[in-house]
C-alpha positions as CSV (number, residue, x, y, z in Angstrom):
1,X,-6.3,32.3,10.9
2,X,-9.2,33.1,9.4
3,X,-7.7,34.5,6.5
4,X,-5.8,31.7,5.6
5,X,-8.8,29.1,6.1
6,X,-11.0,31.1,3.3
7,X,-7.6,30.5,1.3
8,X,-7.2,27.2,2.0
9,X,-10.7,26.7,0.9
10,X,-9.7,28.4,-2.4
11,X,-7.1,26.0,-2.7
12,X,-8.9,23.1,-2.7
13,X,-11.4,23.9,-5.2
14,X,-8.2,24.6,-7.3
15,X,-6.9,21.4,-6.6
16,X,-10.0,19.4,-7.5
17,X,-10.4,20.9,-10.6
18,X,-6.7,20.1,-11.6
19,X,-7.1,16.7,-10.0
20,X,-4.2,15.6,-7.5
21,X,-2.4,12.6,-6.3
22,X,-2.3,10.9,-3.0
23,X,2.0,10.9,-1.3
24,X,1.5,7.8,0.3
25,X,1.9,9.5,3.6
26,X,5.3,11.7,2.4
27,X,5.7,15.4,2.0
28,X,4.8,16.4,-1.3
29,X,7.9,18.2,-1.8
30,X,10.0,15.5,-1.1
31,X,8.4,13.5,-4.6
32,X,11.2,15.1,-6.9
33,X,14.1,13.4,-4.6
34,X,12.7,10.2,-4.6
35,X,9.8,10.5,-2.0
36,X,12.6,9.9,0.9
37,X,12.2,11.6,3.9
38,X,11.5,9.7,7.0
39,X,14.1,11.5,8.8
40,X,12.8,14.9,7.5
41,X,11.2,17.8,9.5
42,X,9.2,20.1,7.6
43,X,5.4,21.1,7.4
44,X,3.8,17.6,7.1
45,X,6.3,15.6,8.1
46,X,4.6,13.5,10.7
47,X,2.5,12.3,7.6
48,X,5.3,10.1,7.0
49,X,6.9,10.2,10.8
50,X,4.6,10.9,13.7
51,X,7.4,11.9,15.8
52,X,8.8,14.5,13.4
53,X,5.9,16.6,14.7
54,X,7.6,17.1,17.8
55,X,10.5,19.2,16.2
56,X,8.3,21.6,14.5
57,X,8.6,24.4,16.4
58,X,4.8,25.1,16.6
59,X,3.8,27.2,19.7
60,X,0.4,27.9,18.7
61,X,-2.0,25.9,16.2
62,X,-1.6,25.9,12.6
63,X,-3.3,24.6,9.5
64,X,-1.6,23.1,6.6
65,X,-3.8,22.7,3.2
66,X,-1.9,21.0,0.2
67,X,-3.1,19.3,-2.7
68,X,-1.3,17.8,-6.4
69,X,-1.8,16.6,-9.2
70,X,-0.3,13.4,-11.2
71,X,-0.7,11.1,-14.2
72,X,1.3,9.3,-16.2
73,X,2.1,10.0,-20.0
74,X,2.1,7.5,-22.2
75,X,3.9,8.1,-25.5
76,X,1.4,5.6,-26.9
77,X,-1.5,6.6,-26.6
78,X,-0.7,9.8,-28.8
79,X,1.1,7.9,-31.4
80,X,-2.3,5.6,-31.8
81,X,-4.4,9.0,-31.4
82,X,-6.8,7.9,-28.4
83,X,-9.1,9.9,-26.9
84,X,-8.2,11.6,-23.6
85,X,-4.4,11.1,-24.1
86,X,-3.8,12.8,-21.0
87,X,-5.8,11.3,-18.7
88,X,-4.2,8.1,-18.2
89,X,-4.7,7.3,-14.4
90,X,-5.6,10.4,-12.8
91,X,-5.7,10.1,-8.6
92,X,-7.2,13.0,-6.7
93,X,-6.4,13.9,-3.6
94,X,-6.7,16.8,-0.7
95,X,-5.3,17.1,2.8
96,X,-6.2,19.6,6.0
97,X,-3.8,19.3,9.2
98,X,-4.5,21.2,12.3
99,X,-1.4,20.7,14.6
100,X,-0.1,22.1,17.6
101,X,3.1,21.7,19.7
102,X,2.8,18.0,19.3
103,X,-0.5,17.0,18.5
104,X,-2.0,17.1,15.1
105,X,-5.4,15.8,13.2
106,X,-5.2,15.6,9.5
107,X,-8.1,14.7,7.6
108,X,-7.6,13.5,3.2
109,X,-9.9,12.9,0.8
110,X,-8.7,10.9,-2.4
111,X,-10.0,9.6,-5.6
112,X,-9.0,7.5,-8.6
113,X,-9.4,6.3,-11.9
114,X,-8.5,2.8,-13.2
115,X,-8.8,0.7,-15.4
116,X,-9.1,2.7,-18.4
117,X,-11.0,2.0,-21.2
118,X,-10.8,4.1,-24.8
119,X,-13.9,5.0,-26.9
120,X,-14.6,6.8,-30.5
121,X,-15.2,10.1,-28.3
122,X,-13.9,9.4,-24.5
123,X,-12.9,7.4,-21.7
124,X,-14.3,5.3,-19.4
125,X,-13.4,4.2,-15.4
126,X,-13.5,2.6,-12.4
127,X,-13.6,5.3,-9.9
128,X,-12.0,4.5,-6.3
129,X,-12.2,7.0,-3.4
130,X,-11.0,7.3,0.0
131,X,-10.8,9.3,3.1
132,X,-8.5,9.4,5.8
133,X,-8.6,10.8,9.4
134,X,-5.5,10.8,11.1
135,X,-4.5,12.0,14.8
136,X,-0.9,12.2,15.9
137,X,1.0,12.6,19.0
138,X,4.8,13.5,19.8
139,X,6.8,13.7,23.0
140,X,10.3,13.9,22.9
141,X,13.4,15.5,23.9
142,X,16.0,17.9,22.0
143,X,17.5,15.1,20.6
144,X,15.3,12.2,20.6
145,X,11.2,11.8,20.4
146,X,8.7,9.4,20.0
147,X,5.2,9.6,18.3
148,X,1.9,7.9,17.9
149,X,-0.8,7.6,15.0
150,X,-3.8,6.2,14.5
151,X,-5.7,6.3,11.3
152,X,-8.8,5.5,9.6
153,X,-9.3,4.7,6.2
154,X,-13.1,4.4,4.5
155,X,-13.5,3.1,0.5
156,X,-16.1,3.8,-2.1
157,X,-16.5,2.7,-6.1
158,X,-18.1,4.2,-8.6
159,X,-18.4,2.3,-12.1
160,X,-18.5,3.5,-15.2
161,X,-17.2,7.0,-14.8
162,X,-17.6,8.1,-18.7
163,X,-14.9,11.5,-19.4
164,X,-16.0,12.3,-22.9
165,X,-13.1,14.5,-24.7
166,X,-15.2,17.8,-25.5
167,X,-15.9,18.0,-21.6
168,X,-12.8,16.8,-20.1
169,X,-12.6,19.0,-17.1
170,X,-16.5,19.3,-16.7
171,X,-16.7,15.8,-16.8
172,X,-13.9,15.1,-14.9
173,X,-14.9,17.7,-11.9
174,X,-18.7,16.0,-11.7
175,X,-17.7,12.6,-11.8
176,X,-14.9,12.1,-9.1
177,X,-16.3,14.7,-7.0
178,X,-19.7,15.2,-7.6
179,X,-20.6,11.6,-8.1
180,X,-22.5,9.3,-5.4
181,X,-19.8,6.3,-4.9
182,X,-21.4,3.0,-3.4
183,X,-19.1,2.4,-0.2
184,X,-17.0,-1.1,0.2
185,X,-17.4,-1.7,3.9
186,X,-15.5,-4.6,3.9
187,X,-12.5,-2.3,2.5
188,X,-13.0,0.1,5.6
189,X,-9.2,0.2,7.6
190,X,-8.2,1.4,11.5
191,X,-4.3,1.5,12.1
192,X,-2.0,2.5,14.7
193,X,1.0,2.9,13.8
194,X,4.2,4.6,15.6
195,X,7.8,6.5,15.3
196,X,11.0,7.3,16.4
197,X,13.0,10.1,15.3
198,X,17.0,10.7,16.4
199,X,17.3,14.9,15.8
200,X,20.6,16.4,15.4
201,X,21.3,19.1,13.1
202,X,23.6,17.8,10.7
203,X,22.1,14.5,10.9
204,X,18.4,12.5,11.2
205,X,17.1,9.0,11.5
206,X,14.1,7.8,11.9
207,X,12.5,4.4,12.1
208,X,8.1,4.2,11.3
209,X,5.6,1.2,11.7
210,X,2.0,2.4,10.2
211,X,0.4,-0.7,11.2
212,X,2.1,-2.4,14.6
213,X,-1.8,-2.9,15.7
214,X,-4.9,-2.9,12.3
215,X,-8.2,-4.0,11.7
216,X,-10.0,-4.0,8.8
217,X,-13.9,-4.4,8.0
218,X,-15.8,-5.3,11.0
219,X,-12.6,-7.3,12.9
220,X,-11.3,-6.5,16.1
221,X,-8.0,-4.0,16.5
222,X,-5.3,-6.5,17.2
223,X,-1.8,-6.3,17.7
224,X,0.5,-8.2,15.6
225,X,4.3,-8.5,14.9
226,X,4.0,-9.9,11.2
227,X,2.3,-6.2,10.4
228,X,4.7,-4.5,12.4
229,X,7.6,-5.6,10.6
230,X,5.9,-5.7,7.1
231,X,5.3,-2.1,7.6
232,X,8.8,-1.1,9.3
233,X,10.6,1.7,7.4
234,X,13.8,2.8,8.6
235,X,15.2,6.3,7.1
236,X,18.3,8.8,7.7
237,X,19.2,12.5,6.7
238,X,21.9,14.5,6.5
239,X,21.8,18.1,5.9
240,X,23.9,21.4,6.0
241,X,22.9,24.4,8.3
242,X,20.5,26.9,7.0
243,X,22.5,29.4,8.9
244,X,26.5,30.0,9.4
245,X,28.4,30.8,12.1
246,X,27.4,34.5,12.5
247,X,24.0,33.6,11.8
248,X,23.8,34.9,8.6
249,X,21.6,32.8,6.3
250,X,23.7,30.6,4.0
251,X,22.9,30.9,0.0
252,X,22.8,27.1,-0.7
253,X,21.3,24.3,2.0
254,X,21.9,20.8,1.2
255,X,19.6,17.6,2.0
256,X,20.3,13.9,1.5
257,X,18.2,11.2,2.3
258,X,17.8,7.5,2.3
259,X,14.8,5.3,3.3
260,X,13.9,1.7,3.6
261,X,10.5,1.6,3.2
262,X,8.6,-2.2,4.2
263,X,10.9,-4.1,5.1
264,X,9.0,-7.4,5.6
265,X,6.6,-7.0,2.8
266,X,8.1,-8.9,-0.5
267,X,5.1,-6.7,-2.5
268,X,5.5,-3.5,-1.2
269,X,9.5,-3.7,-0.1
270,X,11.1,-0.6,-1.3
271,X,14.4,1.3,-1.2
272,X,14.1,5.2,-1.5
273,X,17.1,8.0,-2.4
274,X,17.0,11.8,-2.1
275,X,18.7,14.8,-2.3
276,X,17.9,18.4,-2.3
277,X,20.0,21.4,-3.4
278,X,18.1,24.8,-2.3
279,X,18.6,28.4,-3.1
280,X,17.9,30.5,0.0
281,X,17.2,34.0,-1.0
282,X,15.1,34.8,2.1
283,X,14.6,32.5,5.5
284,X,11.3,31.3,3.6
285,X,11.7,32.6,0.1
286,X,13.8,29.5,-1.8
287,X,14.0,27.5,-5.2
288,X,14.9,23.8,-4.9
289,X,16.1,21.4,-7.2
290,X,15.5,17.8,-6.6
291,X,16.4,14.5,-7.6
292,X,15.9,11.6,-6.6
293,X,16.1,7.4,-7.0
294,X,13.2,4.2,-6.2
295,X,13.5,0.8,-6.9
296,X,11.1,-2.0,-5.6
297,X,12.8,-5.4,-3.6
298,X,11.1,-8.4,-3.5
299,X,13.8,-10.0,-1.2
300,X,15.8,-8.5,1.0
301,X,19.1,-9.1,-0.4
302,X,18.3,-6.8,-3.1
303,X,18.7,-3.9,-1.0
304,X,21.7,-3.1,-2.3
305,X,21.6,-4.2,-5.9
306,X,20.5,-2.2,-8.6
307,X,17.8,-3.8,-11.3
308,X,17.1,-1.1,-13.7
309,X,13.6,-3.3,-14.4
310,X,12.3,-2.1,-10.9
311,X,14.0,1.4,-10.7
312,X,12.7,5.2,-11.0
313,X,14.3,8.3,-11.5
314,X,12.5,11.3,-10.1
315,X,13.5,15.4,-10.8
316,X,11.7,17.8,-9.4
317,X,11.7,21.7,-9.1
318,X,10.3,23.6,-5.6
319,X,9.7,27.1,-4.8
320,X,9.0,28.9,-1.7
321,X,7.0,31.8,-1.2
322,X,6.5,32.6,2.6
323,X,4.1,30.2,3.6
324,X,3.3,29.2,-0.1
325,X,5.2,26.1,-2.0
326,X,4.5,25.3,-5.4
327,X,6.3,21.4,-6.2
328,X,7.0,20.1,-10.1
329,X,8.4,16.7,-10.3
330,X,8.5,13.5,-12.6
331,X,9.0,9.9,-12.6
332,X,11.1,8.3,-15.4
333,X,11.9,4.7,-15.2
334,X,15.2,3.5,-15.6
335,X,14.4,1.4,-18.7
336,X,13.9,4.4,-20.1
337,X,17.6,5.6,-19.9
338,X,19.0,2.2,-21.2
339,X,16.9,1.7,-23.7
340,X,14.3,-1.4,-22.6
341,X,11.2,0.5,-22.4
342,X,8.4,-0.9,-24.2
343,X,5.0,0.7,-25.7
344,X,3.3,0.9,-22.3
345,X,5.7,2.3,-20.3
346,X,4.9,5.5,-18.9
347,X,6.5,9.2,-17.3
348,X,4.8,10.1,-13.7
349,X,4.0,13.7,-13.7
350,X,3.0,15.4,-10.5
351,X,2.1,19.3,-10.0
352,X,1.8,19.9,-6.3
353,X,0.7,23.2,-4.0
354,X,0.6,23.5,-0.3
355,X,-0.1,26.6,2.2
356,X,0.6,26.7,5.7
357,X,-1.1,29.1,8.0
């Protein structure tokens, strides 16, 4: 244990360095099929599904450390020869879980830049940061369990954040980690949100709420129904076994999944498809490859129309080494595949590394 806390704390000086993005409480490895995985069990699961952390399997406590990085390339700004190409709209982001048999506290500190501004010899930002403390809970049975979260969120600014090109990283590194940020009170969040997950081997469904009670600034935690259903996300899976019928490990594992992700939010409404083909050379030695589909709703009968306008294509590549995953993946919108895309349109790259202990 103590071994892989002095790596962890390797890893996240790494991470900072490279920069890294927040999942929006996914798996990182499930950002190359699409981020869908509600229905999912695997290492930080109950990000997205507290009651995933039921079926973990977890006699004894465990840390998880992960960490990524993403921003977006912009074909523009090279043609036009800006400064900082590269760093379009970098987020930062780092994540600790402690969890045992079905309780878990995660803690996740992120930062961004916005609103990006070009000079002769740099960049300038608005910087945006955030943590996150999260406790779960799961009970359940072999087939069915229900979980508990409750989360809160604190917001800082810092502006101008100045990333001069001959000090990229240097400036980078001091300025979104280094640098006092002026806290936005008013911003400050507490959620509880909840989950239910349906196990079976082949198949997996699970239905979320992050926000059935919320408060934000100095206001009272209150229940409500309208945030309840604006939040509801409703997922399955279906996967093949990892073993065959003599319990010898099967070469190939297969993974499909599909989430509905706010349902009753017109802004956020989205509709989420995955699937994962993996190469098992060893029961936790395996190279995946991912792909993966989003496309925003604004109304609900658009669930199951396609509007290239709205749509992303994600492809990622995973590998597994014992307790080690290392996650590539991109973003390409679909305008970019027939042809509509315009000057500003932009590729989502994400490079992503986790370790559980």
């Amino acid at each position: 244990m103590k071994k892989g806390f002095i790596v962890g704390c390797l890893l996240f000086l790494v991470l900072n360095v490279l920069g890294a993005y927040s999942l929006d409480n996914t798996d990182i490895s499930s950002i190359g099929s699409g981020s869908a995985g509600l229905a999912l069990i695997s290492a930080a699961s109950s990000l997205a599904n507290p009651a995933a952390l039921y079926y973990r399997g977890i006699d004894n406590s465990s840390l998880y450390v992960s960490g990524s990085y993403n921003d977006t390339i912009v074909p523009s700004n090279f043609s036009n020869n800006e400064a900082n190409p590269l760093l379009e709209a970098p987020i930062s982001n780092f994540c600790v879980s402690f969890s045992g048999s079905n309780l878990a506290l995660t803690f996740e500190t992120k930062s961004s830049l916005t609103d990006r501004i070009v000079d002769i010899d740099g960049t300038s930002y608005v910087a945006n940061s955030s943590t996150l403390f999260q406790l779960d809970w799961a009970v359940g049975t072999s087939t069915l369990a229900f979980g508990l979260s409750l989360r809160a969120v604190s917001y800082s600014e810092r502006s101008p954040v100045e990333i001069r090109s001959d000090h990229l990283l240097g400036d980078y590194f001091v300025e979104t980690i280094l640098g006092k940020y002026e806290t936005l009170e008013d911003e400050s969040t507490i959620s509880a949100g909840l989950g239910l997950l349906l196990n079976y081997d082949w198949f997996k469904m699970g239905v979320t709420s992050d926000s059935f009670a919320y408060s934000k600034g100095g206001n009272a935690l209150a229940i409500s129904s309208e945030s309840l259903f604006k939040t509801l996300d409703w997922g399955f899976a279906l996967s093949s076994p990892v073993y065959d019928r003599t319990n010898q490990l099967n070469l190939f594992k297969f993974e499909a999944a599909m989430d509905l992700c706010n349902i009753g939010d017109a802004d956020t409404r989205e509709v989420r498809f995955g699937a994962d083909l993996k190469l098992q050379l060893l029961p936790y030695w395996s190279v995946s490859l991912k792909t993966g589909y989003r496309e925003t709703k604004p109304t609900l009968t658009d669930f199951f129309a396609v509007v290239p306008s709205n749509g992303v294509h994600t492809l990622g590549l995973s590998v597994l080494l014992n307790r080690f995953s290392l996650d590539l993946a991109c973003a390409i919108p679909l305008e970019w595949y027939i042809g509509t895309r315009n000057e500003d349109s932009s590729v989502a790259v994400t490079l992503a590394m986790s370790l559980s202990v």
